[in-house]
PDB file with one MODEL, atoms N, CA, C and O in Angstrom:
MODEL        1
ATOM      1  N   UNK A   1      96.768  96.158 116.680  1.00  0.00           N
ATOM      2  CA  UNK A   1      95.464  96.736 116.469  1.00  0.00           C
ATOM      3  C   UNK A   1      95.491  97.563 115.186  1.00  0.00           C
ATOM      4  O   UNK A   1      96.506  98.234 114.997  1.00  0.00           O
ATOM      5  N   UNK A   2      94.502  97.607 114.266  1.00  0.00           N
ATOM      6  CA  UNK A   2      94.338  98.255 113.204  1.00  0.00           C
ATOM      7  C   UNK A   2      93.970  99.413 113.888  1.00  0.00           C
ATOM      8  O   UNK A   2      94.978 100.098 114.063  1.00  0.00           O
ATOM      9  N   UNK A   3      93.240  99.792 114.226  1.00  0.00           N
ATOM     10  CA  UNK A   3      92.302 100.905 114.321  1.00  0.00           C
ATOM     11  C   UNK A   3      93.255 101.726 115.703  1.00  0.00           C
ATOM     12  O   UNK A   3      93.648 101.169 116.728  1.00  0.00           O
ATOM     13  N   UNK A   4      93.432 103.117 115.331  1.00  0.00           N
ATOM     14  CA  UNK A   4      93.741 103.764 116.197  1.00  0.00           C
ATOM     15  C   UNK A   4      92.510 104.501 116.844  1.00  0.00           C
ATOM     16  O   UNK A   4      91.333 104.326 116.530  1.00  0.00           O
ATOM     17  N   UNK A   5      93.137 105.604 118.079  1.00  0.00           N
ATOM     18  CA  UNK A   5      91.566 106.081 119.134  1.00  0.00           C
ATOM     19  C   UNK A   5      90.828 107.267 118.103  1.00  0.00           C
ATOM     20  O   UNK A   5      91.425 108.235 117.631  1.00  0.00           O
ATOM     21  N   UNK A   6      89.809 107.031 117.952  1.00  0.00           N
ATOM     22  CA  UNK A   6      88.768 108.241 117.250  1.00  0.00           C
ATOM     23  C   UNK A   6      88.537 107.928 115.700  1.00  0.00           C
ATOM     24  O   UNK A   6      87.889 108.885 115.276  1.00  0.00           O
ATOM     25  N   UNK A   7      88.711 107.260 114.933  1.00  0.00           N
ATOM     26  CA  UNK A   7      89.066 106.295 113.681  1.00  0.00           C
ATOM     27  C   UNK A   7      87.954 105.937 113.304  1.00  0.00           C
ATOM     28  O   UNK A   7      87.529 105.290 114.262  1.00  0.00           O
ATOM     29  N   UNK A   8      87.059 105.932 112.387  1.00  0.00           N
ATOM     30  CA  UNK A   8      86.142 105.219 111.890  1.00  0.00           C
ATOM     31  C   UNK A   8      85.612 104.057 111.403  1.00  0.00           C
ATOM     32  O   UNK A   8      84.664 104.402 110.697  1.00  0.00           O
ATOM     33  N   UNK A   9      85.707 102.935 111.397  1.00  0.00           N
ATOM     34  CA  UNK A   9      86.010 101.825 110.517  1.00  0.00           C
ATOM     35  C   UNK A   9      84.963 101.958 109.008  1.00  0.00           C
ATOM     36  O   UNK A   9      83.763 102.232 108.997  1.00  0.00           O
ATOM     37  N   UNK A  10      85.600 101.752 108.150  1.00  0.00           N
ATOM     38  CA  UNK A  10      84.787 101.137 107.084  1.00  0.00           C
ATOM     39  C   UNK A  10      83.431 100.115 107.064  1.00  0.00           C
ATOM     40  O   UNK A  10      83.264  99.090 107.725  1.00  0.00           O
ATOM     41  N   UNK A  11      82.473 100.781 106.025  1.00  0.00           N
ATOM     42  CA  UNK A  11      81.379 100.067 106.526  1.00  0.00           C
ATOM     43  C   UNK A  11      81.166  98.826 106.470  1.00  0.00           C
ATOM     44  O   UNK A  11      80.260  98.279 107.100  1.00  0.00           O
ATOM     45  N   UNK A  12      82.423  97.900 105.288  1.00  0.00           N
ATOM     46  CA  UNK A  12      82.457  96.637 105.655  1.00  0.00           C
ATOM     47  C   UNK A  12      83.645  96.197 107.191  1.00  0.00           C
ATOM     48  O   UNK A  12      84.306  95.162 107.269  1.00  0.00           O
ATOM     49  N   UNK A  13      83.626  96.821 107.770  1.00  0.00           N
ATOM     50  CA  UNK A  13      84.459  96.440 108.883  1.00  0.00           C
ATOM     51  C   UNK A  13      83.324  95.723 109.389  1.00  0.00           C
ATOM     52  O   UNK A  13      82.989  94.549 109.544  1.00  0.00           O
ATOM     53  N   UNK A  14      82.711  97.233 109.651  1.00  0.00           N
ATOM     54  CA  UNK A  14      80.982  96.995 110.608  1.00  0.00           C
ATOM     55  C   UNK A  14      80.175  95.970 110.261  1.00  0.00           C
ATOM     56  O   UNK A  14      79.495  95.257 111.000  1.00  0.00           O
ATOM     57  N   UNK A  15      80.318  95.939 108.878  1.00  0.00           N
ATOM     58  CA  UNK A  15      79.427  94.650 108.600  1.00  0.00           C
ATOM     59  C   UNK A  15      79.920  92.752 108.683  1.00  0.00           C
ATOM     60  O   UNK A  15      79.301  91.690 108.614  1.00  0.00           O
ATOM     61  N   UNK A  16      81.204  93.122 108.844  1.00  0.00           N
ATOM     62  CA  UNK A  16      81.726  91.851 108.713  1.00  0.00           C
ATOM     63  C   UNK A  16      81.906  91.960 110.250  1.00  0.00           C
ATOM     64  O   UNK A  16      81.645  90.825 110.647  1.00  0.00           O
ATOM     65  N   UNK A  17      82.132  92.524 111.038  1.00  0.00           N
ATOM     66  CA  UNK A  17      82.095  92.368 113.063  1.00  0.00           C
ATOM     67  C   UNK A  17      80.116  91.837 113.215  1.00  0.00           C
ATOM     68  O   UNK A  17      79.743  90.856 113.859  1.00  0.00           O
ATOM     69  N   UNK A  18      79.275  92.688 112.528  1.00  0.00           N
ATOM     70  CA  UNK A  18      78.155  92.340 112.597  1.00  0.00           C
ATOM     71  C   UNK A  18      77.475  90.965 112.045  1.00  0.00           C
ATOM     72  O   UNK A  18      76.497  90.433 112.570  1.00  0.00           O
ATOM     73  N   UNK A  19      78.105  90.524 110.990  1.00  0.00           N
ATOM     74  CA  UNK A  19      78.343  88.848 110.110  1.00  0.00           C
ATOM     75  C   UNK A  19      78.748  88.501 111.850  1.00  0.00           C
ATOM     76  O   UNK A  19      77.879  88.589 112.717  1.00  0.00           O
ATOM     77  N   UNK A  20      79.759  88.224 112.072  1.00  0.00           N
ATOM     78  CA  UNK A  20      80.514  86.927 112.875  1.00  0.00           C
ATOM     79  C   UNK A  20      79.622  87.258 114.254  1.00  0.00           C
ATOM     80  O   UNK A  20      79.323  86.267 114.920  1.00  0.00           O
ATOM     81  N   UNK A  21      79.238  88.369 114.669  1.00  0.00           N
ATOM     82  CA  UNK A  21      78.308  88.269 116.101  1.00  0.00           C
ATOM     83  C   UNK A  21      77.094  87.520 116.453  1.00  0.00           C
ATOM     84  O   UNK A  21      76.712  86.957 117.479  1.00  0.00           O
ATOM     85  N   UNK A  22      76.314  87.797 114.554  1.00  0.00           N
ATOM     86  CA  UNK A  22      75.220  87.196 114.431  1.00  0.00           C
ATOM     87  C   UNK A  22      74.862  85.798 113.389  1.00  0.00           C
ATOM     88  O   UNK A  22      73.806  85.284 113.018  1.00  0.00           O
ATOM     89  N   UNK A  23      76.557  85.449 113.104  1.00  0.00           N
ATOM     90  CA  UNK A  23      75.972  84.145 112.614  1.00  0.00           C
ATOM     91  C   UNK A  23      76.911  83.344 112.717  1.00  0.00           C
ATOM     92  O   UNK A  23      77.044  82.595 111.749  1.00  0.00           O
ATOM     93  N   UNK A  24      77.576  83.231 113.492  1.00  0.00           N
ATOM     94  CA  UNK A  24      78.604  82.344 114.326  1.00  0.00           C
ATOM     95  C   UNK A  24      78.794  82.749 115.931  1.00  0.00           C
ATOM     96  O   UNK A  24      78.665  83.784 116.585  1.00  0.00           O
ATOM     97  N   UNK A  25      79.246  81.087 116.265  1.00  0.00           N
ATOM     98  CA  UNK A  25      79.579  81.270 117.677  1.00  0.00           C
ATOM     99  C   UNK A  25      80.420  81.446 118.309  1.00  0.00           C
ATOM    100  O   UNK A  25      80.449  81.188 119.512  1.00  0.00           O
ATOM    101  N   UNK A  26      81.606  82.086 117.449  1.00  0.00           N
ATOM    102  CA  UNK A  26      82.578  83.184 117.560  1.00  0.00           C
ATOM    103  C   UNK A  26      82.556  84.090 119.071  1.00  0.00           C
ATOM    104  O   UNK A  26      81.765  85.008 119.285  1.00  0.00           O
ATOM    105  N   UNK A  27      83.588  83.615 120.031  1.00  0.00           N
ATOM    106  CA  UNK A  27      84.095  84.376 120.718  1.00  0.00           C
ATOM    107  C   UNK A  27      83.951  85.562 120.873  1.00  0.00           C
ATOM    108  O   UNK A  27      83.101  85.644 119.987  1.00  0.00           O
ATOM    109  N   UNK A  28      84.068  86.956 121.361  1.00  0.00           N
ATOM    110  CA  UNK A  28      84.180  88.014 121.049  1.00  0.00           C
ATOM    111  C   UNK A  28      85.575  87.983 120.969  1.00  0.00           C
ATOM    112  O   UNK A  28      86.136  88.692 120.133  1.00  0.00           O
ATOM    113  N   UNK A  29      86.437  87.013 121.979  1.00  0.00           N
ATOM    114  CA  UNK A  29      87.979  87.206 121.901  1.00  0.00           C
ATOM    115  C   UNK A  29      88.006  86.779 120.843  1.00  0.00           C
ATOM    116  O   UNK A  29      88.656  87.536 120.123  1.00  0.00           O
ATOM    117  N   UNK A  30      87.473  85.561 120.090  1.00  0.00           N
ATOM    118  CA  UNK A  30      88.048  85.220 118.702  1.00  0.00           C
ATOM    119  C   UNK A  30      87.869  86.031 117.651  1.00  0.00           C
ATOM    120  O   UNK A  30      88.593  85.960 116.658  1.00  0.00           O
ATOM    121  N   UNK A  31      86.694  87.046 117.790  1.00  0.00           N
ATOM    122  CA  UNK A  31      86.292  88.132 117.033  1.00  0.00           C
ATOM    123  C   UNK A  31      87.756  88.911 116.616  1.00  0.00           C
ATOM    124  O   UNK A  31      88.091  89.304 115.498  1.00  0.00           O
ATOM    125  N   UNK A  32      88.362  88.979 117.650  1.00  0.00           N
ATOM    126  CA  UNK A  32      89.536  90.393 118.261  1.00  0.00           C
ATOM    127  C   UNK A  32      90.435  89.322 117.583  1.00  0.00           C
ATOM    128  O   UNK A  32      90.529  89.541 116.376  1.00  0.00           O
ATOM    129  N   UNK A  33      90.844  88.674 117.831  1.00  0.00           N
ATOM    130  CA  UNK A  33      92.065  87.784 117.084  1.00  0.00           C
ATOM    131  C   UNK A  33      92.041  87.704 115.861  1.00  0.00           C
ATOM    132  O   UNK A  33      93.101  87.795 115.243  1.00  0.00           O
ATOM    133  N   UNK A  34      90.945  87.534 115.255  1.00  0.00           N
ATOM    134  CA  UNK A  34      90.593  87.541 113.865  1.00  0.00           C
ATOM    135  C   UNK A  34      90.725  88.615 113.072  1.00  0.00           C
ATOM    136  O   UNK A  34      91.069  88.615 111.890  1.00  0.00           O
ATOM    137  N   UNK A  35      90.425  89.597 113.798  1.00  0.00           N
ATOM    138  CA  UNK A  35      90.426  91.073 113.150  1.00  0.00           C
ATOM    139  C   UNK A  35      91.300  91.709 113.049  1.00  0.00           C
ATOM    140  O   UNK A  35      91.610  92.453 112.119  1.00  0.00           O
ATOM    141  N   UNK A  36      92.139  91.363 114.596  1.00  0.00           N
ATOM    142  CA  UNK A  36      92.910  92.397 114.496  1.00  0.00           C
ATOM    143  C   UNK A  36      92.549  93.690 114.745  1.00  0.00           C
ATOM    144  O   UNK A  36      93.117  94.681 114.285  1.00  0.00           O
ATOM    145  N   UNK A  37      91.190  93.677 115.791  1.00  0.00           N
ATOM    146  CA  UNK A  37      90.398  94.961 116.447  1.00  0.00           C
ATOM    147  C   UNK A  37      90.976  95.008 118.228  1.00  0.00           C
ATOM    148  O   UNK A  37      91.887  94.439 118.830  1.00  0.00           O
ATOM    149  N   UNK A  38      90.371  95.566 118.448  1.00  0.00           N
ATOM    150  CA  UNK A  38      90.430  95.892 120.294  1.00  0.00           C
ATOM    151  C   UNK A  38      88.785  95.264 120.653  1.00  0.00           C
ATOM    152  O   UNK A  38      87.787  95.301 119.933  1.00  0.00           O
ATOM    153  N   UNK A  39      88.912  94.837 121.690  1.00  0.00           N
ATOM    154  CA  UNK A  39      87.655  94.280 121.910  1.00  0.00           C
ATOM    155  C   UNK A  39      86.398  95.830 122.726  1.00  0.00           C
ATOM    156  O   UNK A  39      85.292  95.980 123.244  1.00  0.00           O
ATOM    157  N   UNK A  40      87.312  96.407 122.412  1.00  0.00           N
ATOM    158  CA  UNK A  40      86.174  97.509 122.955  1.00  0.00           C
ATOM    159  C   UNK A  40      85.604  98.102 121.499  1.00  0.00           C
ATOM    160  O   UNK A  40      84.731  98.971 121.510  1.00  0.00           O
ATOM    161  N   UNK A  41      85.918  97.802 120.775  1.00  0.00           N
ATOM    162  CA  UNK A  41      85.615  98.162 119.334  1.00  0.00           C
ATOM    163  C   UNK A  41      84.454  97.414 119.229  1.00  0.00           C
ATOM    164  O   UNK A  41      83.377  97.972 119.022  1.00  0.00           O
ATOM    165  N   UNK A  42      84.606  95.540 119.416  1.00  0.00           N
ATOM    166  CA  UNK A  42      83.829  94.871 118.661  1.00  0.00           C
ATOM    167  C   UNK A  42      82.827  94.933 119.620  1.00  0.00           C
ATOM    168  O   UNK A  42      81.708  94.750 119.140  1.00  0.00           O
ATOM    169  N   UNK A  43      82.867  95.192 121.187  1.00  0.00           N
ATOM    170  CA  UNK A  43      81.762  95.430 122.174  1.00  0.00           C
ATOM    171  C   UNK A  43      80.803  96.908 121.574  1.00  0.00           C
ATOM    172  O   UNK A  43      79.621  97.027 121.253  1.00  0.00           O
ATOM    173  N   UNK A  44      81.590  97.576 121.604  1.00  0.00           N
ATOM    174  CA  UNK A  44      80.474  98.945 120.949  1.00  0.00           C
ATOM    175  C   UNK A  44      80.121  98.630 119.978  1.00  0.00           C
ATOM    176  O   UNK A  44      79.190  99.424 119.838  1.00  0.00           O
ATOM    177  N   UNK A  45      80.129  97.888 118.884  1.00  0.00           N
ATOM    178  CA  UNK A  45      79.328  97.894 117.669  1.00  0.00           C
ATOM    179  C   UNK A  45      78.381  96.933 118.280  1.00  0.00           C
ATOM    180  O   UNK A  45      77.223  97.223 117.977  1.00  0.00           O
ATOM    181  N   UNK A  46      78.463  96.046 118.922  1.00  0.00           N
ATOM    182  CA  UNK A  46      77.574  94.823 119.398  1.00  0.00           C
ATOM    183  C   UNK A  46      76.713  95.749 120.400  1.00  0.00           C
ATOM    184  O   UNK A  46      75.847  94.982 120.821  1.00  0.00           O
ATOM    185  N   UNK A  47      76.569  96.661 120.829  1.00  0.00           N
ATOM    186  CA  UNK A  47      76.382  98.123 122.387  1.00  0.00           C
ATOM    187  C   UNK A  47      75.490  98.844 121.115  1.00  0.00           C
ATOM    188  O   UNK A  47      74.286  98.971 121.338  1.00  0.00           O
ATOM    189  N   UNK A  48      75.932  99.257 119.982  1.00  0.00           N
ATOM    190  CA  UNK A  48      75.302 100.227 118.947  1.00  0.00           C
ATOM    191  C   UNK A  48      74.058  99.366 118.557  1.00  0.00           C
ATOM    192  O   UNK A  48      72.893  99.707 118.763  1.00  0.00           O
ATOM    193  N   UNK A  49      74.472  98.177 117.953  1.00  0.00           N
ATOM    194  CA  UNK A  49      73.371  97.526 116.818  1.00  0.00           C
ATOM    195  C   UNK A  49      72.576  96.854 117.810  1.00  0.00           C
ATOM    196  O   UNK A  49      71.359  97.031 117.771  1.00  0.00           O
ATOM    197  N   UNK A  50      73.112  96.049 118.763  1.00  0.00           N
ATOM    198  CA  UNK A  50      72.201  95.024 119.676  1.00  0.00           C
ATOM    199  C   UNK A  50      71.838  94.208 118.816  1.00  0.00           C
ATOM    200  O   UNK A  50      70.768  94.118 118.214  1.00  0.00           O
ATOM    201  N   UNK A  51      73.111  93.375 118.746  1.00  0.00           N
ATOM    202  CA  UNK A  51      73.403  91.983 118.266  1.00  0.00           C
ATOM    203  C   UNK A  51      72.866  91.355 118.801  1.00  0.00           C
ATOM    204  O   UNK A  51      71.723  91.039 118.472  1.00  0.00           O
ATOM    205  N   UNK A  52      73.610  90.795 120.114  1.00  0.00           N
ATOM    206  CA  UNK A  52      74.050  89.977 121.231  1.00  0.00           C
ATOM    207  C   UNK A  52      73.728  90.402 122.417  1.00  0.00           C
ATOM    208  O   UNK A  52      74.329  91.380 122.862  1.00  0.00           O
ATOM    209  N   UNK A  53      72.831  89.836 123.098  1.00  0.00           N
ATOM    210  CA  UNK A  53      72.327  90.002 124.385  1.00  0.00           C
ATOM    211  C   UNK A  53      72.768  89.162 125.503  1.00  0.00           C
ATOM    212  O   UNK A  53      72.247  88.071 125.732  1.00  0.00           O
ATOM    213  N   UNK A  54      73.834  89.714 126.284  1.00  0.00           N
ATOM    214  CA  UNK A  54      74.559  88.729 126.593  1.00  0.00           C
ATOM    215  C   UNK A  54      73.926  88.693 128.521  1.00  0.00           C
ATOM    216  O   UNK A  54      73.754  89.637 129.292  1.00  0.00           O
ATOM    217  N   UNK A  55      73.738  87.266 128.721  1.00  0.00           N
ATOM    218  CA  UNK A  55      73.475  87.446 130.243  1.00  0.00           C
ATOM    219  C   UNK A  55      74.302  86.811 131.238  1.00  0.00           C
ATOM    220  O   UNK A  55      73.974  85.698 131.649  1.00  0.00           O
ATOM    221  N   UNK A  56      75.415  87.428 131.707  1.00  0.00           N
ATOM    222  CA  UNK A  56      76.438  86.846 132.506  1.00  0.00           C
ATOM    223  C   UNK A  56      77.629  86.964 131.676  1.00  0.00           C
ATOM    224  O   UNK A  56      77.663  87.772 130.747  1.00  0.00           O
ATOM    225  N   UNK A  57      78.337  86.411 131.881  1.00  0.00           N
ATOM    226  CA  UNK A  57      79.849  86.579 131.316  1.00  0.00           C
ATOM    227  C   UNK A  57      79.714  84.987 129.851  1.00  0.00           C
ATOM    228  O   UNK A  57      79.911  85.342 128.689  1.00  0.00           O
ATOM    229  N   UNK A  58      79.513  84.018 130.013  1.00  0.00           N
ATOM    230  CA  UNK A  58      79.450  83.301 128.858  1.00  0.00           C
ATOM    231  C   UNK A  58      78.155  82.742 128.350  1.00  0.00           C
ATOM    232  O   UNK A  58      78.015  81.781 127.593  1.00  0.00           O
ATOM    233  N   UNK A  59      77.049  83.647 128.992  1.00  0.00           N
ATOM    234  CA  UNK A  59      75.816  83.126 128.437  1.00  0.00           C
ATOM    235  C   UNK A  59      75.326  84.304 127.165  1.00  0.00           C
ATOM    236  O   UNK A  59      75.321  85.430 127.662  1.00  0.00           O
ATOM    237  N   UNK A  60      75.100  84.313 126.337  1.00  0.00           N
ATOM    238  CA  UNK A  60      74.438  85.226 124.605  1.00  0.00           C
ATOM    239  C   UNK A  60      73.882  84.886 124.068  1.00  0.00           C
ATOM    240  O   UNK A  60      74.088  83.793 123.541  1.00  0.00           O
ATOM    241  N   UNK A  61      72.727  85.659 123.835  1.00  0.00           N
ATOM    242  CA  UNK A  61      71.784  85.080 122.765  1.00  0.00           C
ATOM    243  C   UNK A  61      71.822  85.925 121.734  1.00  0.00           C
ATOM    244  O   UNK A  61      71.908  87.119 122.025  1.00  0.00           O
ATOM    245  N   UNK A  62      71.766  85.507 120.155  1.00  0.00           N
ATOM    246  CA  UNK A  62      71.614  86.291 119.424  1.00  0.00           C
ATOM    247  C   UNK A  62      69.546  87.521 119.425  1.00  0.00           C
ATOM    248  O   UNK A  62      68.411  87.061 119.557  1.00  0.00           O
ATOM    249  N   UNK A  63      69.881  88.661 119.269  1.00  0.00           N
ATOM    250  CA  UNK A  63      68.851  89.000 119.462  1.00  0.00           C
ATOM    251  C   UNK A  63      67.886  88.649 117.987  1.00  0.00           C
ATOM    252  O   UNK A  63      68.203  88.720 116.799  1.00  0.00           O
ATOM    253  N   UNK A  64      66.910  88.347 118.494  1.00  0.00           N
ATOM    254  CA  UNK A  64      66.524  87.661 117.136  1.00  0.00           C
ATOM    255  C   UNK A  64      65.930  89.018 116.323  1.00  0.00           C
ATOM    256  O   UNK A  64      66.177  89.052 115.117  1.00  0.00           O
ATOM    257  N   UNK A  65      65.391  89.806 116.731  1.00  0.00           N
ATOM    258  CA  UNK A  65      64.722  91.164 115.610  1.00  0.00           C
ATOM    259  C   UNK A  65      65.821  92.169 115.237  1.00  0.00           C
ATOM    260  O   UNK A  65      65.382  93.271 114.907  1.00  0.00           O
ATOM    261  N   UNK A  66      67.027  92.041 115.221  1.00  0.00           N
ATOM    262  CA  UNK A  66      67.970  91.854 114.491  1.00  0.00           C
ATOM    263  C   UNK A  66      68.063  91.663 113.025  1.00  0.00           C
ATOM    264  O   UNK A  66      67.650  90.765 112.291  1.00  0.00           O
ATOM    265  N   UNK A  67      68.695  92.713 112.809  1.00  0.00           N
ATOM    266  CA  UNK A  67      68.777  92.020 110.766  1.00  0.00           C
ATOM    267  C   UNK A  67      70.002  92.782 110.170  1.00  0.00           C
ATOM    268  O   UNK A  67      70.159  94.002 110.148  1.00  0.00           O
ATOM    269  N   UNK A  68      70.992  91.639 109.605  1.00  0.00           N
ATOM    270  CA  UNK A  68      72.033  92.565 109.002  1.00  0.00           C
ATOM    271  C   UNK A  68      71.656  93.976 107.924  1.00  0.00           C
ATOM    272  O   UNK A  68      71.120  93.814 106.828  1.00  0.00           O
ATOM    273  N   UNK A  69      71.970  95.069 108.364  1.00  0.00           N
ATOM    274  CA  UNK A  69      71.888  96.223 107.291  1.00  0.00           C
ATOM    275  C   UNK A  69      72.397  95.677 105.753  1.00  0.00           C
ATOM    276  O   UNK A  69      73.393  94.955 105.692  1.00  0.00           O
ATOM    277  N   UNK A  70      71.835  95.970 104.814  1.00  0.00           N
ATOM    278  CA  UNK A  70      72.818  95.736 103.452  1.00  0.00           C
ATOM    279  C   UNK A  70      73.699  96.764 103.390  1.00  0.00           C
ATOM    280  O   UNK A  70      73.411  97.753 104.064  1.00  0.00           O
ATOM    281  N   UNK A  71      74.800  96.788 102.692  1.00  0.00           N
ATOM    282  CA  UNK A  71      76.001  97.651 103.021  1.00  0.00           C
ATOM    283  C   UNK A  71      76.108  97.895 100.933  1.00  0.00           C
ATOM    284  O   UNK A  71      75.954  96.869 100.269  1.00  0.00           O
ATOM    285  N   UNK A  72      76.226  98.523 100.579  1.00  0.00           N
ATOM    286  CA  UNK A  72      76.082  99.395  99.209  1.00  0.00           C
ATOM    287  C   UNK A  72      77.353  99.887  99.120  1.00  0.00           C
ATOM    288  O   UNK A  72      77.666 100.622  98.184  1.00  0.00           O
TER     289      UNK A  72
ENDMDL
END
């Protein structure tokens, strides 16, 4: 795991966990493999922004009024 407990990520962390939630059909586990995050990481940013509206354990829809932030 990159990220230790209380840690901030960089705002392209956030934006690139927020890329793969909302424009691929990327796993959340594949999210975590990829990153090299904890999946409670990539669940709270998906919990913060309301990506992914997930109903049941493998059913998600991307939320459509949703819009990636630009990151500066």
């Amino acid at each position: 795991m990159r990220q230790g407990r209380g840690r901030r990520l960089p705002p392209r962390d956030v934006a690139t966990i927020q890329r793969l939630l909302a424009d691929t059909d990327m796993t959340v586990s594949e999210i975590v493999q990829r990153l090299g995050l904890s999946k409670a990481v990539i669940l709270s940013i998906n919990r913060r922004f309301g990506i992914r509206i997930y109903q049941g354990r493998s059913a998600w829809f991307v939320n459509q009024d949703w819009k990636l932030p630009k990151v500066g």
